[in-house]
Steps between C-alpha positions, in 0.01 A plus 500: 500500500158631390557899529166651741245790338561819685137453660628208727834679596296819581225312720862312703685870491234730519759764525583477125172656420581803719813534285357464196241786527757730669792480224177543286441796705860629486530464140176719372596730754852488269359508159282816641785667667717480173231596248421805734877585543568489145208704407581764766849520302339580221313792648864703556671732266748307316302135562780277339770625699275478769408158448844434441653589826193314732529175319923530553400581881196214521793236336715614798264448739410170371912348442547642891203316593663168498774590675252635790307236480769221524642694868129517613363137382826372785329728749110509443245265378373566152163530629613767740652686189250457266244661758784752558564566131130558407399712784832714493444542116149563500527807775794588245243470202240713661723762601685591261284473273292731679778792507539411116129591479567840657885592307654341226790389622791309334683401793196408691417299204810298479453459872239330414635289234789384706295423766233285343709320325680384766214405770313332188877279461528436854137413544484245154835329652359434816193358361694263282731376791215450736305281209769198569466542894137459479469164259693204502735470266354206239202788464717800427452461099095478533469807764789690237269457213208645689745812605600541140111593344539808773677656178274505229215568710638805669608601130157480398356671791722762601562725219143539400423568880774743526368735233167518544639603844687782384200625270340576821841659677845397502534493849148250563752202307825563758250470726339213405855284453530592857182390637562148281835510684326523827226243400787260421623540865194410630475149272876422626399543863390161639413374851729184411831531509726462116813268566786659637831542344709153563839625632738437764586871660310842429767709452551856301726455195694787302235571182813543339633139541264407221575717241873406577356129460311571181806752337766224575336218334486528126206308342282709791671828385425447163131402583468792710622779254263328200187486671594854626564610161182354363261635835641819405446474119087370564473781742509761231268334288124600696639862527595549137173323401300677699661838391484403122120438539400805707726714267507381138143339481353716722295258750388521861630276756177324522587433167834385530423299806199305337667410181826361703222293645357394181811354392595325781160330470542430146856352548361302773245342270729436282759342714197260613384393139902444427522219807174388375 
């Protein structure tokens, strides 16, 4: 079978388009979010234990995430939560990022930490499970591929975005992340309808049944705590970067944010000329 180009499965599902710019949406709004968050870290007395404790909190909120989300994906529809998840996170964004403006506060910023990392989970699972209700199932690898360049272009984009952002106020880049959270919303939202869940009852299940079902079964334990261990080892890794930069060589977020961006464009020239 002759695999379709994602233009002729977007013109028969024009609903994958809408998807496609709003996980592009979401994810900016992430790589802006966690530039800015790291950053304001690094702004408190005693940065790497600072730093330390929100990316222990933001893992936390990103391992309970899938629990959450598998209780809510057998009682919503993902596009319900991933309208839910960005407009709930982006009033979240705005407003505490807004009392972080006024007091430096290290509970209010692991609030924050916990809590974005947790509507940005929920929200990226539900746009992942609604991409197989929306395509039939022979075009799942094409519309996959298409999903998967989201990455390198919102690493390319984000970071340099984000600091010239904070230059100007570190507030103005919370609140952009939470207007791109809102914009997302509004590229989700369609007059047609996306396919509903197929199941047989609608019924309200224990969210502990599936970390009972997950815990019990081995080779899904032991996927479960290495991904965990690994999310929670790359976490660290933007904060202590960013921190080494501002404090050892000295340079401005604009800076830091601009040359993350230059790398990612190099590597992604490079990556091209490799498969070439």
């Amino acid at each position: 079978m002759v695999r379709r180009t994602i233009g002729s499965i977007a013109t028969e599902y024009p609903l994958v388009w809408r998807l496609w710019i709003s996980r592009l949406l979401t994810a900016n709004a992430d790589g802006i979010g966690q530039f800015s968050i790291q950053w304001l870290a690094t702004t408190f007395p005693n940065p790497a234990f600072v730093l330390g404790y929100a990316n222990t909190v933001g893992s936390i909120g990103s391992i309970l995430s899938s629990y959450i989300f598998g209780w809510l994906s057998d009682n919503f529809s993902p596009a319900i939560l991933m309208v839910a998840g960005n407009v709930v996170g982006a009033f979240f964004t705005i407003g505490i990022g807004l009392l972080l403006r006024n007091h430096e506060s290290i509970p209010l910023l692991l609030l924050l930490v916990f809590l974005w990392n947790l509507f940005i989970a929920i929200t990226r699972a539900a746009s992942r499970s609604l991409v197989p209700q929306t395509v039939e199932k022979e075009d799942l690898p094409t519309v996959n591929a298409w999903m998967g360049i989201i990455a390198p272009i919102q690493q390319f984009l984000a970071k340099g975005f984000a600091g010239i952002l904070i230059s100007t106020g570190l507030f103005h880049a919370f609140l952009a992340a939470g207007i791109v959270m809102f914009l997302s919303v509004f590229s989700i939202v369609s007059t047609k309808h996306y396919p509903k869940r197929v199941t047989t009852s609608h019924k309200t299940t224990n969210p502990l049944v599936g970390l009972h079902i997950v815990w019990s079964s081995r080779p899904l334990r032991q996927m479960v705590i290495y991904t965990s261990v690994q999310n929670f080892g790359f976490s660290f890794f933007l904060g202590e970067y960013v921190l080494y930069l501002k404090q050892v060589a000295g340079l401005s977020a604009v800076q830091i944010g601009l040359g993350w961006t230059s790398v990612k464009l190099l590597d992604t020239n490079r990556r091209t000329i490799l498969r070439n």
